[in-house]
Biopython code that builds the backbone (N, CA, C, O; Angstrom):
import numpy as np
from Bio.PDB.StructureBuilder import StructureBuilder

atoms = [
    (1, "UNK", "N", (39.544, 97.381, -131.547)),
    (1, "UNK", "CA", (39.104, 98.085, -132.708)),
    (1, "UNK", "C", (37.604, 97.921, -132.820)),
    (1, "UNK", "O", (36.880, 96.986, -132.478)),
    (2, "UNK", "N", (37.321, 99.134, -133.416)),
    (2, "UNK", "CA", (35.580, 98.870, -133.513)),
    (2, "UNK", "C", (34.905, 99.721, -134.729)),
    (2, "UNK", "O", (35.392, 100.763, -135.166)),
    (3, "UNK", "N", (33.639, 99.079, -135.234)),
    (3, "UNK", "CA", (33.342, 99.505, -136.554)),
    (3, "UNK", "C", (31.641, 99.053, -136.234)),
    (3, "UNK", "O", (31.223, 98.597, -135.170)),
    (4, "UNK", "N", (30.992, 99.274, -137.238)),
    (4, "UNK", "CA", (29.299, 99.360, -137.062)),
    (4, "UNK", "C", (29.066, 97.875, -137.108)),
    (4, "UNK", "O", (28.111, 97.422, -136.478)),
    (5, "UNK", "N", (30.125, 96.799, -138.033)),
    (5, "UNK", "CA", (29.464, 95.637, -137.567)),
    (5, "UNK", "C", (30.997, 94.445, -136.685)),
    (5, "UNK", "O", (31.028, 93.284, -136.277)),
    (6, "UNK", "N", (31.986, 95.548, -136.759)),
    (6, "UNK", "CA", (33.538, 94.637, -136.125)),
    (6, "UNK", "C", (34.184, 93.778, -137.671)),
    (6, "UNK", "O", (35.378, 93.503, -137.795)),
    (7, "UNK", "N", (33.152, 93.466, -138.710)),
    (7, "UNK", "CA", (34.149, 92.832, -139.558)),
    (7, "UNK", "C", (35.488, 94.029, -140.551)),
    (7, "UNK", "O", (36.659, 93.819, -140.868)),
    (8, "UNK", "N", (34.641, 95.150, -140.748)),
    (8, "UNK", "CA", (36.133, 96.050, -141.196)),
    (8, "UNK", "C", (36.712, 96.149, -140.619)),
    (8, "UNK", "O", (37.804, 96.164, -141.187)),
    (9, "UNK", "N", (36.850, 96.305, -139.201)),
    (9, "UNK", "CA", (37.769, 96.585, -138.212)),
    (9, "UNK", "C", (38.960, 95.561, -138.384)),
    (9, "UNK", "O", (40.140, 95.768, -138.668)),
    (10, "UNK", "N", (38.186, 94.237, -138.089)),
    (10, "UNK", "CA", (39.109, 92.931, -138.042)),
    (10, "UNK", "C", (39.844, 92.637, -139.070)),
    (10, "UNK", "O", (40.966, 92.149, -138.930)),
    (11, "UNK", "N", (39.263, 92.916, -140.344)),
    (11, "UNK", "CA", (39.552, 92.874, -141.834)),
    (11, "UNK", "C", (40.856, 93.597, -141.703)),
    (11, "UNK", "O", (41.826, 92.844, -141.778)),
    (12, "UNK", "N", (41.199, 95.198, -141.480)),
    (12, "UNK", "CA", (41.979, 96.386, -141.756)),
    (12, "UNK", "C", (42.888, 95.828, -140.267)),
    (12, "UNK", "O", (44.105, 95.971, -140.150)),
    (13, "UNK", "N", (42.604, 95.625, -139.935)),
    (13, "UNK", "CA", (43.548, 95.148, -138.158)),
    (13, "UNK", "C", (44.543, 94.103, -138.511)),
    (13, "UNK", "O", (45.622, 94.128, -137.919)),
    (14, "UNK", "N", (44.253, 92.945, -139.641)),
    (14, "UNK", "CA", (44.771, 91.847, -139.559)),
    (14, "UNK", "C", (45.659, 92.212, -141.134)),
    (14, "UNK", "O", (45.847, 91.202, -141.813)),
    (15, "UNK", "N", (46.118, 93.342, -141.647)),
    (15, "UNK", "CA", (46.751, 93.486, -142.808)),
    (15, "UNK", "C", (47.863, 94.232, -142.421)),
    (15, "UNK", "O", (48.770, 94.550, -143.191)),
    (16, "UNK", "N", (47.780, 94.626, -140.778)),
    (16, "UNK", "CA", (49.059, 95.041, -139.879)),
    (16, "UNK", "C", (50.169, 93.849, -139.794)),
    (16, "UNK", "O", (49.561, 92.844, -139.426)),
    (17, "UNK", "N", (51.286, 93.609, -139.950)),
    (17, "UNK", "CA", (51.934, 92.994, -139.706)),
    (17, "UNK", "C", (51.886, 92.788, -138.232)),
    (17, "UNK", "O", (51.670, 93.751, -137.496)),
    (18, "UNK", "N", (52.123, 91.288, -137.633)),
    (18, "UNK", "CA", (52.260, 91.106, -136.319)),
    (18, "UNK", "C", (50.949, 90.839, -135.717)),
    (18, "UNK", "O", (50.783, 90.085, -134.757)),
    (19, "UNK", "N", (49.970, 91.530, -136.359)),
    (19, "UNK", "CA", (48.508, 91.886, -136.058)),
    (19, "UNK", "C", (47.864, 90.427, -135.853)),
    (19, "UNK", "O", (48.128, 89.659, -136.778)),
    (20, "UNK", "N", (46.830, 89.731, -134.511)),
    (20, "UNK", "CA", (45.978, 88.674, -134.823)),
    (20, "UNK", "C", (44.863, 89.161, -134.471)),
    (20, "UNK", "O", (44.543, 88.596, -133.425)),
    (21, "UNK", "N", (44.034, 89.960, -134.798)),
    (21, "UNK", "CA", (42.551, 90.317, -134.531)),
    (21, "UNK", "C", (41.771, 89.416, -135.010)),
    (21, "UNK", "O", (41.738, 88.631, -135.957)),
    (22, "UNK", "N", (40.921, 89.834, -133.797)),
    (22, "UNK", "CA", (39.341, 88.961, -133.753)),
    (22, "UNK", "C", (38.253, 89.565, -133.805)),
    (22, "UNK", "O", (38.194, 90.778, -133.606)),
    (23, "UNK", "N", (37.413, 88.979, -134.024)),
    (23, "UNK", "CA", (36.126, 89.766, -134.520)),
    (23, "UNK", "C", (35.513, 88.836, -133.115)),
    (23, "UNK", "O", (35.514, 87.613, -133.255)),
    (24, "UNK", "N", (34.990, 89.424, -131.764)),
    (24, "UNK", "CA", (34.752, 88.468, -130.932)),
    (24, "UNK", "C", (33.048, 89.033, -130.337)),
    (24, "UNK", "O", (32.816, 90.166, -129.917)),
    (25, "UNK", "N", (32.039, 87.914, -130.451)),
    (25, "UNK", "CA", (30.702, 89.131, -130.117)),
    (25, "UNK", "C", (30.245, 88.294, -128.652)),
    (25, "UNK", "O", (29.099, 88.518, -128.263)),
    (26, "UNK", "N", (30.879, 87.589, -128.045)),
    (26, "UNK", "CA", (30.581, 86.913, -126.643)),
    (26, "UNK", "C", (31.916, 86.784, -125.715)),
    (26, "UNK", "O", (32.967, 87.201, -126.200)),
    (27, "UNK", "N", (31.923, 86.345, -124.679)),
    (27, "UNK", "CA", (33.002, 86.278, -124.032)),
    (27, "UNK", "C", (33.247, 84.901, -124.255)),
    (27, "UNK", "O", (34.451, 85.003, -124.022)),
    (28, "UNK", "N", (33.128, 83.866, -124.477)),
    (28, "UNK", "CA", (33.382, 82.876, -124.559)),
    (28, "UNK", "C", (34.325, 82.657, -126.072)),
    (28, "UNK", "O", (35.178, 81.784, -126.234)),
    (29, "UNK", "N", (33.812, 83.937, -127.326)),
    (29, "UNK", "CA", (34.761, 83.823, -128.415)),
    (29, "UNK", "C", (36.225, 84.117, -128.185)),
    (29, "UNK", "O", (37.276, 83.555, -128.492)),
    (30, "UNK", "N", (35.794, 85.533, -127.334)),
    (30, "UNK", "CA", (37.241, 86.757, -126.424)),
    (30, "UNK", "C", (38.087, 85.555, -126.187)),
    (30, "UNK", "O", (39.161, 85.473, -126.783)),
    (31, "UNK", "N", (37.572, 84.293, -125.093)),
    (31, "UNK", "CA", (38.310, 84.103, -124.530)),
    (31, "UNK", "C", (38.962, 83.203, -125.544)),
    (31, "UNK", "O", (40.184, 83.347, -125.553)),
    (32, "UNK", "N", (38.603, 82.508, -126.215)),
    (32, "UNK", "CA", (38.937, 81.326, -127.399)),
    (32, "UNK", "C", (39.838, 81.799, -128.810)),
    (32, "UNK", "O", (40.677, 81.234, -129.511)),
    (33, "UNK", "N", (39.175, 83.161, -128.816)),
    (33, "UNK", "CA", (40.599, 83.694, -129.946)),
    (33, "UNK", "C", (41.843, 83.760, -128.744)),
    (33, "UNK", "O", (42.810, 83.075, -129.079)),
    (34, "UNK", "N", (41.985, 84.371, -127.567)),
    (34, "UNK", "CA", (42.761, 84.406, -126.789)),
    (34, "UNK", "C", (43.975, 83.027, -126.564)),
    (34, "UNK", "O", (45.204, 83.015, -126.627)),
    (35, "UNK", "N", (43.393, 82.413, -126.403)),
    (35, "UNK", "CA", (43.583, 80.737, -125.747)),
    (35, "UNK", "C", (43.938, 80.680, -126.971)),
    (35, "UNK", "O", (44.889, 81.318, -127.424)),
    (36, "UNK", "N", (43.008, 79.695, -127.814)),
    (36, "UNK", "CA", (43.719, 78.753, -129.375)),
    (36, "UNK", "C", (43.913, 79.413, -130.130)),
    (36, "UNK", "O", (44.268, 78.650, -131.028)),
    (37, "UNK", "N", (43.984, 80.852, -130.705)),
    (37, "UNK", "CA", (44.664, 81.471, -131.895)),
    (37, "UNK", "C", (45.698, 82.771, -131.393)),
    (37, "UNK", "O", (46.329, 83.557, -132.100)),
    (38, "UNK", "N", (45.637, 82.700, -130.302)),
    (38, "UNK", "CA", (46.672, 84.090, -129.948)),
    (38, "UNK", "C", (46.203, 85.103, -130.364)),
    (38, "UNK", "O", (46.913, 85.530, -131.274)),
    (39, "UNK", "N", (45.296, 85.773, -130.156)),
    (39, "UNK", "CA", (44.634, 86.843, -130.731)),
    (39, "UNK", "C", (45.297, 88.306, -130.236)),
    (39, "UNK", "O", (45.898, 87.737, -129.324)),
    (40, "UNK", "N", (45.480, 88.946, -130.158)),
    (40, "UNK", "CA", (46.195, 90.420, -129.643)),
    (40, "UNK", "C", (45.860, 91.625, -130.523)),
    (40, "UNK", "O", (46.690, 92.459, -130.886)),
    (41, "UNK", "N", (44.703, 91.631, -130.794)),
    (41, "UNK", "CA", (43.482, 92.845, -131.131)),
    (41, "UNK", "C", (42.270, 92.299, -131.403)),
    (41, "UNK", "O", (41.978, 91.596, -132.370)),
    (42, "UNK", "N", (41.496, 92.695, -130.400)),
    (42, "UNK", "CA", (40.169, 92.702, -130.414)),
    (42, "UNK", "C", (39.007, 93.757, -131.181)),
    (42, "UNK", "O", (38.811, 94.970, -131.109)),
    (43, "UNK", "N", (38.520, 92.919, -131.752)),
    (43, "UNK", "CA", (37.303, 93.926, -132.897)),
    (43, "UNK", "C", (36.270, 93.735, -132.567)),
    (43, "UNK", "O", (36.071, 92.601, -132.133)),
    (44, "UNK", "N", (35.352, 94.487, -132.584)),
    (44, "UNK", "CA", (33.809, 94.907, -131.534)),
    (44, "UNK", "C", (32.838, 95.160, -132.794)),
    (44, "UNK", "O", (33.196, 95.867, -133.735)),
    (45, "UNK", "N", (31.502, 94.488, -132.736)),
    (45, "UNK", "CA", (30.894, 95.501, -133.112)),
    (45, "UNK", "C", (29.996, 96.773, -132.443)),
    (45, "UNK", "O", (29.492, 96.590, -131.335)),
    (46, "UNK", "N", (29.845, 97.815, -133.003)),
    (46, "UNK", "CA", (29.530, 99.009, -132.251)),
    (46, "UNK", "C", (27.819, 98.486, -132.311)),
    (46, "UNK", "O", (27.168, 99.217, -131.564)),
    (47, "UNK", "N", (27.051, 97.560, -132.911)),
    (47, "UNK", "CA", (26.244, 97.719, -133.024)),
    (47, "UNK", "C", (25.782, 96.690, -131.924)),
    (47, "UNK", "O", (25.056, 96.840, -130.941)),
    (48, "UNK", "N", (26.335, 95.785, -132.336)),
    (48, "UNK", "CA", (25.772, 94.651, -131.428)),
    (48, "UNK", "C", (26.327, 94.198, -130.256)),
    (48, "UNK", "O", (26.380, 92.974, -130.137)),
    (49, "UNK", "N", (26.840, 95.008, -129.184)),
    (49, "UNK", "CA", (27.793, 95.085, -127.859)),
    (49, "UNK", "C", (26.970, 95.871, -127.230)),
    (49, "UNK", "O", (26.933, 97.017, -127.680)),
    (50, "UNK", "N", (26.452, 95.696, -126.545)),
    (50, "UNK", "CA", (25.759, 96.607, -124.889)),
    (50, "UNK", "C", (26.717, 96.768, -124.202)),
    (50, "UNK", "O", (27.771, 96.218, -124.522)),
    (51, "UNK", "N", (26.653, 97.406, -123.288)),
    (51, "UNK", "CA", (27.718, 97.734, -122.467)),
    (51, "UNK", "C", (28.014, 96.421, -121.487)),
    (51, "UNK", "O", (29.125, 95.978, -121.198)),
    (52, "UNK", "N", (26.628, 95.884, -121.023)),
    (52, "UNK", "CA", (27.008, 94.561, -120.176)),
    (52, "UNK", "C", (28.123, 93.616, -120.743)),
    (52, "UNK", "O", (29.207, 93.238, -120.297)),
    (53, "UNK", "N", (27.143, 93.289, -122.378)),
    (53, "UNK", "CA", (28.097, 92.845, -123.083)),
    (53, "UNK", "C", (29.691, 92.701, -123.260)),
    (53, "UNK", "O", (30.435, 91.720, -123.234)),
    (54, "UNK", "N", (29.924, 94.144, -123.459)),
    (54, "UNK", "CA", (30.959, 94.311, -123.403)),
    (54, "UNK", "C", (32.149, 94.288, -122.399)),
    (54, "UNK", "O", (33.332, 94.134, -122.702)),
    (55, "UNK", "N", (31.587, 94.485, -121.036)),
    (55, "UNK", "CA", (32.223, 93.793, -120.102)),
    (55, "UNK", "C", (32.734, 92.762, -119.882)),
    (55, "UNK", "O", (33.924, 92.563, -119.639)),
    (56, "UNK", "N", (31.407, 91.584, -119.982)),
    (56, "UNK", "CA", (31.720, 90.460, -120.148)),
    (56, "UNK", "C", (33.046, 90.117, -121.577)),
    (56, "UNK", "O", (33.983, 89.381, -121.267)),
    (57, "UNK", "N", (33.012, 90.539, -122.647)),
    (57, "UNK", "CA", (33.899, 90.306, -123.126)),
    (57, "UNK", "C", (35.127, 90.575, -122.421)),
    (57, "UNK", "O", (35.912, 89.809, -121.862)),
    (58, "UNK", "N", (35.125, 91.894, -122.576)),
    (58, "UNK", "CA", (36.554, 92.416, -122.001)),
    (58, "UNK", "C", (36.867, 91.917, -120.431)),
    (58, "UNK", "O", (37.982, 92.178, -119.977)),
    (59, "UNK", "N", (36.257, 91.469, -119.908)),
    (59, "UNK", "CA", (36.873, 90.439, -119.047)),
    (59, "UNK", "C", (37.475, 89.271, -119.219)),
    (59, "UNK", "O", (38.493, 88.944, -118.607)),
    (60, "UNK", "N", (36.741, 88.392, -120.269)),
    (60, "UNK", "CA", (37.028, 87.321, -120.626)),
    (60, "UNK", "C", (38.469, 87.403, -121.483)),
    (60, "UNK", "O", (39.375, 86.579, -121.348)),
    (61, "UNK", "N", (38.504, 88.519, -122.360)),
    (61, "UNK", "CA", (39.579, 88.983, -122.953)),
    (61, "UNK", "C", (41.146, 89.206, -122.173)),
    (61, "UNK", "O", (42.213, 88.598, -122.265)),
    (62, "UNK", "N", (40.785, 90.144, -121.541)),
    (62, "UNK", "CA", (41.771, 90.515, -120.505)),
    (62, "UNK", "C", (42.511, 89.034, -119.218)),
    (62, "UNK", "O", (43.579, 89.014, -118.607)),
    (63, "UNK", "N", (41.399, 88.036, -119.253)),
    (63, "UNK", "CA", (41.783, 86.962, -118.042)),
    (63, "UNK", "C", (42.343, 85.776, -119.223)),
    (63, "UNK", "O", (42.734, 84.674, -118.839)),
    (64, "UNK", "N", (42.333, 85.996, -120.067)),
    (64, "UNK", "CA", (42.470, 84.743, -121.084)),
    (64, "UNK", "C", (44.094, 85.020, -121.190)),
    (64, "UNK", "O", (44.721, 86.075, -121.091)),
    (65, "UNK", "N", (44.596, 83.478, -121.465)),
    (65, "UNK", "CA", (46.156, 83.550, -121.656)),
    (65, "UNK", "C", (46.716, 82.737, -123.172)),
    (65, "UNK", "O", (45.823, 82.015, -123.615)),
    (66, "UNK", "N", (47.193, 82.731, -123.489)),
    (66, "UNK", "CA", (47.529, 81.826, -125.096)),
    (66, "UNK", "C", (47.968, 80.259, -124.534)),
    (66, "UNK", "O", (48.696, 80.161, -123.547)),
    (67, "UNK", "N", (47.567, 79.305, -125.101)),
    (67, "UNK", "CA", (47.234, 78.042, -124.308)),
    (67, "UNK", "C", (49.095, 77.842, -124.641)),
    (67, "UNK", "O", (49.962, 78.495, -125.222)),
    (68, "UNK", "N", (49.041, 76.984, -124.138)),
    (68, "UNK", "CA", (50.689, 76.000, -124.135)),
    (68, "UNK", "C", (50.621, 74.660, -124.651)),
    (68, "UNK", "O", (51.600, 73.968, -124.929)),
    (69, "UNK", "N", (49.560, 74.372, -124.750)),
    (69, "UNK", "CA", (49.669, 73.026, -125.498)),
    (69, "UNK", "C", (49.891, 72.648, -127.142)),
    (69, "UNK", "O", (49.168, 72.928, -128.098)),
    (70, "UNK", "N", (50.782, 72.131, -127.110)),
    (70, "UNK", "CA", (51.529, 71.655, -128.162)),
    (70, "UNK", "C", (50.639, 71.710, -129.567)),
    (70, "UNK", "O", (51.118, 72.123, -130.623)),
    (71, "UNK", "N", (49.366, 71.265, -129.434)),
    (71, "UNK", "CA", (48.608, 71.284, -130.669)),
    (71, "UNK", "C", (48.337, 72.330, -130.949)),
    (71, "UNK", "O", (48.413, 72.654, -132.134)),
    (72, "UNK", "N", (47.824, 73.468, -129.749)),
    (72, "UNK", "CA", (47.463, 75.038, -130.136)),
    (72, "UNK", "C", (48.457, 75.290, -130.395)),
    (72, "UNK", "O", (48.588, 75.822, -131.497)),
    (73, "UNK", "N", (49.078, 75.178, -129.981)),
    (73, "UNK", "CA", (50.829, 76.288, -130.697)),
    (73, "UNK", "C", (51.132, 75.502, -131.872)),
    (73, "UNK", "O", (51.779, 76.199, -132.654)),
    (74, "UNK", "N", (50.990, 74.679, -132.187)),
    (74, "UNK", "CA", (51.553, 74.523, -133.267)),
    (74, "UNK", "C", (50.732, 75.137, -134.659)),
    (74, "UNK", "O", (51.159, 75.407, -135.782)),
    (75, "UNK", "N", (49.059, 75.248, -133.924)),
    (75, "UNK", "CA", (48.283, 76.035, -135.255)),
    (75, "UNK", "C", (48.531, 77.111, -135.351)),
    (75, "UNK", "O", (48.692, 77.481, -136.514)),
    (76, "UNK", "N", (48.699, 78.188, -134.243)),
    (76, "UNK", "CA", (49.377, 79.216, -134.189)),
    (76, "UNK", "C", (50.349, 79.866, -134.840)),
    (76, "UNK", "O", (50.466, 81.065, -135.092)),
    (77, "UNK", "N", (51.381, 78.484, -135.211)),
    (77, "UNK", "CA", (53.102, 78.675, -136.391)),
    (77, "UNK", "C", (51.982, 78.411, -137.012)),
    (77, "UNK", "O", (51.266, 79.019, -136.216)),
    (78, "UNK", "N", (51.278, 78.021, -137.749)),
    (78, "UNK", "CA", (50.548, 77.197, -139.179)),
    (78, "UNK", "C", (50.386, 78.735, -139.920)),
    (78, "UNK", "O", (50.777, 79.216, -140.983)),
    (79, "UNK", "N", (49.610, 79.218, -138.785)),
    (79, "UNK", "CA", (49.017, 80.407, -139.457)),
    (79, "UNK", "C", (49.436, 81.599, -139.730)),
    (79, "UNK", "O", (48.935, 82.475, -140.434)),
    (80, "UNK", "N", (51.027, 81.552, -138.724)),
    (80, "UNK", "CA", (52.048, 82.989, -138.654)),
    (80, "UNK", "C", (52.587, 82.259, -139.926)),
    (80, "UNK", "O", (53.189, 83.120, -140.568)),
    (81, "UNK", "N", (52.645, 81.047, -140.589)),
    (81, "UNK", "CA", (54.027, 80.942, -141.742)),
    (81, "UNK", "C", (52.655, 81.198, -142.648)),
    (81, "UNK", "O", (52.993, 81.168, -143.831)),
    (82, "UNK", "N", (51.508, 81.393, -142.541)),
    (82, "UNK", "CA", (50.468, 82.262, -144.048)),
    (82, "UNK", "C", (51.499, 83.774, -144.581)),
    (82, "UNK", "O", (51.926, 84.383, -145.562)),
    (83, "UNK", "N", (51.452, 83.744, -142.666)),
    (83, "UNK", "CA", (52.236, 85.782, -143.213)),
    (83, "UNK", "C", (53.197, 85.442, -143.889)),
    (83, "UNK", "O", (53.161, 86.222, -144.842)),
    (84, "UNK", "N", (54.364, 84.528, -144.073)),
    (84, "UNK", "CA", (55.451, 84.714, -144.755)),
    (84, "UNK", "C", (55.281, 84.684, -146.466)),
    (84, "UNK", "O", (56.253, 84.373, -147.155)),
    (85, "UNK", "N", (54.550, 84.878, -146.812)),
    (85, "UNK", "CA", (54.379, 84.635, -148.206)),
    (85, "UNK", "C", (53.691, 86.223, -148.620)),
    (85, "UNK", "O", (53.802, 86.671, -149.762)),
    (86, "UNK", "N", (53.182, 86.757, -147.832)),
    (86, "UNK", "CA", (52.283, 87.866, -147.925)),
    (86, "UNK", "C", (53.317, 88.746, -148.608)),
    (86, "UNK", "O", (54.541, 88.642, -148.522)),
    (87, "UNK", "N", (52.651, 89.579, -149.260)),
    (87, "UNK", "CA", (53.603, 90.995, -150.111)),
    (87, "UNK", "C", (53.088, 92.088, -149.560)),
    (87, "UNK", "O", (52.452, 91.875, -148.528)),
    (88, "UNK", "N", (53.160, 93.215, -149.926)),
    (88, "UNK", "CA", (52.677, 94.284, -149.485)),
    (88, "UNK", "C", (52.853, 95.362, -150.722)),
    (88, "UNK", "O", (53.983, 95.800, -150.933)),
    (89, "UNK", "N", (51.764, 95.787, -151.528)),
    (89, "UNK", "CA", (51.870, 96.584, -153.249)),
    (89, "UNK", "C", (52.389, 97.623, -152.385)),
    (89, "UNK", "O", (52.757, 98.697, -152.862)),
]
sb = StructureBuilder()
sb.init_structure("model")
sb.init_model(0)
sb.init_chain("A")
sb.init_seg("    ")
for serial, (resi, resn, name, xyz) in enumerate(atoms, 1):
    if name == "N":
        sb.init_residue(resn, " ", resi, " ")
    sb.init_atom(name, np.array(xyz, "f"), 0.0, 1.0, " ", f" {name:<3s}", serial, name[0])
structure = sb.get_structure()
């Protein structure tokens, strides 16, 4: 997802159910929402991404896997049981 600075994007992305968007402006974030928060939508900003840039993310994005270790996954449930309380007007 992408917007002039990536935070509406991420904002309106993450009120999807199921949704973990990131607002990611390096590859090293790509890869870290990836890894320790399970991220599975990526938010850009249109302003501040070059195209190099953006490679580098979307590489880092695309090679990144959701970690297995017991402590990341367990923040992972921490933050999916936020959604269970959520309503929807």
């Amino acid at each position: 997802m992408c917007c002039w600075t990536g935070t509406g994007a991420s904002i309106a992305a993450n009120k999807v159910a199921g949704v973990r968007a990131a607002l990611c402006t390096d590859a090293y974030s790509a890869e870290g929402a990836r890894r320790w928060n399970d991220a599975n939508v990526l938010a850009l900003s249109l302003r501040l991404t070059s195209e190099p840039l953006l490679k580098e993310i979307l590489d880092a994005w695309f090679a990144a896997e959701a970690s297995e270790d017991a402590e990341d996954r367990e923040n992972v449930a921490r933050v999916g049981r936020l959604d269970l309380g959520r309503t929807v007007p």
